[in-house]
C-alpha positions as CSV (number, residue, x, y, z in Angstrom):
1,X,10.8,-11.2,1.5
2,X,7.5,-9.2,1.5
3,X,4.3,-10.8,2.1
4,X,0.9,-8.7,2.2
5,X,-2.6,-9.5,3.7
6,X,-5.4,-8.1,4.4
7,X,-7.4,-8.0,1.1
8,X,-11.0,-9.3,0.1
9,X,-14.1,-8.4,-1.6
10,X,-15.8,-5.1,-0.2
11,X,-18.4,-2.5,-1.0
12,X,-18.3,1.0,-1.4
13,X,-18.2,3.3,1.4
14,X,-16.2,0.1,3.9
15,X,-12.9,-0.1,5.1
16,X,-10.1,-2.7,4.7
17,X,-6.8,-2.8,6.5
18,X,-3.5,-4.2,4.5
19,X,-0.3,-5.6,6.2
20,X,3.2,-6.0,5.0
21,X,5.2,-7.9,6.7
22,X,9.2,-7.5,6.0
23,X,11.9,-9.9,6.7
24,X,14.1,-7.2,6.9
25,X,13.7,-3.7,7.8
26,X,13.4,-0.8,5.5
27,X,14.0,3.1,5.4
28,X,11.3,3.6,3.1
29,X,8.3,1.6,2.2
30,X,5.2,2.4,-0.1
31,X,2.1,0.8,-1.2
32,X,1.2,0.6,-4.7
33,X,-1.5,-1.1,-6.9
34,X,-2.2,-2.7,-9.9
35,X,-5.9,-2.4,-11.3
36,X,-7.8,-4.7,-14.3
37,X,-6.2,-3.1,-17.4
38,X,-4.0,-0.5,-16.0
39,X,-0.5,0.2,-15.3
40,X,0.8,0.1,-11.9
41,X,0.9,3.5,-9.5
42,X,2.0,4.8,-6.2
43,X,-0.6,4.9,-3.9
44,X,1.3,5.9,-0.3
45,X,4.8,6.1,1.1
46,X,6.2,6.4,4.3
47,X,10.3,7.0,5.5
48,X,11.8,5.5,8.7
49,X,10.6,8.6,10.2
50,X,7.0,8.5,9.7
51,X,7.2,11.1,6.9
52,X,4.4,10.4,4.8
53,X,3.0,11.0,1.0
54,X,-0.2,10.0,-1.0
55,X,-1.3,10.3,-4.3
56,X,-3.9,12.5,-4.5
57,X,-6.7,10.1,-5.1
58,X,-6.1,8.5,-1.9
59,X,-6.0,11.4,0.4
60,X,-8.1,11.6,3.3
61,X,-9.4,8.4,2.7
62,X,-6.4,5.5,3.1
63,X,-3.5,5.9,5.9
64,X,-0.3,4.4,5.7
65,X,1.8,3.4,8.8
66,X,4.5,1.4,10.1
67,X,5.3,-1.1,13.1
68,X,9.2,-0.3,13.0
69,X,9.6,-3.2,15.6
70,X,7.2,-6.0,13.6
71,X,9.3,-4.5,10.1
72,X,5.7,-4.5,9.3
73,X,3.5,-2.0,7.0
74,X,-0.2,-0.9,6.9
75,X,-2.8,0.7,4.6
76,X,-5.9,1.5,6.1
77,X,-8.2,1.9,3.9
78,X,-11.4,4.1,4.4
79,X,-14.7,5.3,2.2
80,X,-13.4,2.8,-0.7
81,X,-14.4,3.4,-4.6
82,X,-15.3,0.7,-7.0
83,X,-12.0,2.5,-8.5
84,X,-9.7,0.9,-5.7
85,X,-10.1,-2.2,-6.6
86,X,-6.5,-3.7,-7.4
87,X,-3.6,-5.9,-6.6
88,X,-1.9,-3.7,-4.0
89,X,1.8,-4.3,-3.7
90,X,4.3,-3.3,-0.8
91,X,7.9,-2.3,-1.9
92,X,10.8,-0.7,-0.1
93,X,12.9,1.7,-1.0
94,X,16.5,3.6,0.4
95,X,14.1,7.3,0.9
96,X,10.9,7.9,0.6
97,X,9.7,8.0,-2.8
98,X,7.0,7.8,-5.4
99,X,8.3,6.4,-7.9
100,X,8.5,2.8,-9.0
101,X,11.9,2.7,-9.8
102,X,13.2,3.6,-6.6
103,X,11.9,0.4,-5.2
104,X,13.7,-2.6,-4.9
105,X,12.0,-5.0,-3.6
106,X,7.9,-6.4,-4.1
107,X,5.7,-8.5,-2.1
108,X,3.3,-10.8,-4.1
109,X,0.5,-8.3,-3.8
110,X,-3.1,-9.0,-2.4
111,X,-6.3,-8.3,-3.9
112,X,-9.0,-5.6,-3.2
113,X,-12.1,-5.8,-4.8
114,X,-14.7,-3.0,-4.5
115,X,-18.1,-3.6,-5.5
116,X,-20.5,-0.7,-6.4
């Protein structure tokens, strides 16, 4: 079981946090994200150990991390776009990956909102 948190209604240019919280512990976990009339895509990904990859969009601005102890997962968000606004998922995965179809299993997803 996945369960995410963290999301709200924001403007441009703040921050928001995400958490993932993982009843059972993962090699690889990634965040990805669903927004109004678009397919889902990768956003981040991160391996057991800490090895990291974004899409570029996201880069510099969002950081993904884990609490290996707390099987728990975190985007933190920074400088957000009216174009983050989203359901973001969390999904794990046997490697790090950035593709959907190497991940098993989803949370419920939480939304983001960005206001302009």
């Amino acid at each position: 079981q996945l369960v995410e948190s963290g999301g709200g209604l924001v403007q441009a240019g703040d921050s928001l946090r995400l958490s993932c919280v993982a009843s059972f512990s993962s090699y690889g976990m990634g965040w990805f994200r669903q927004g109004p009339g678009k397919e889902r895509e990768y956003v981040a990904a991160i391996d057991w150990s800490g090895r990291t990859a974004y899409r570029d969009s996201v880069k510099g601005r969002f950081t993904i991390s884990r609490d290996k102890a707390k099987n728990t997962l975190y985007l933190q968000m920074d400088s957000l776009k009216s174009e983050d606004t989203a359901v973001y998922y969390c999904a794990t995965s046997g490697r790090l990956s950035t593709l959907e179809d190497d991940y098993l299993f989803w949370g419920q997803g939480t939304q983001v909102t960005v206001s302009s």
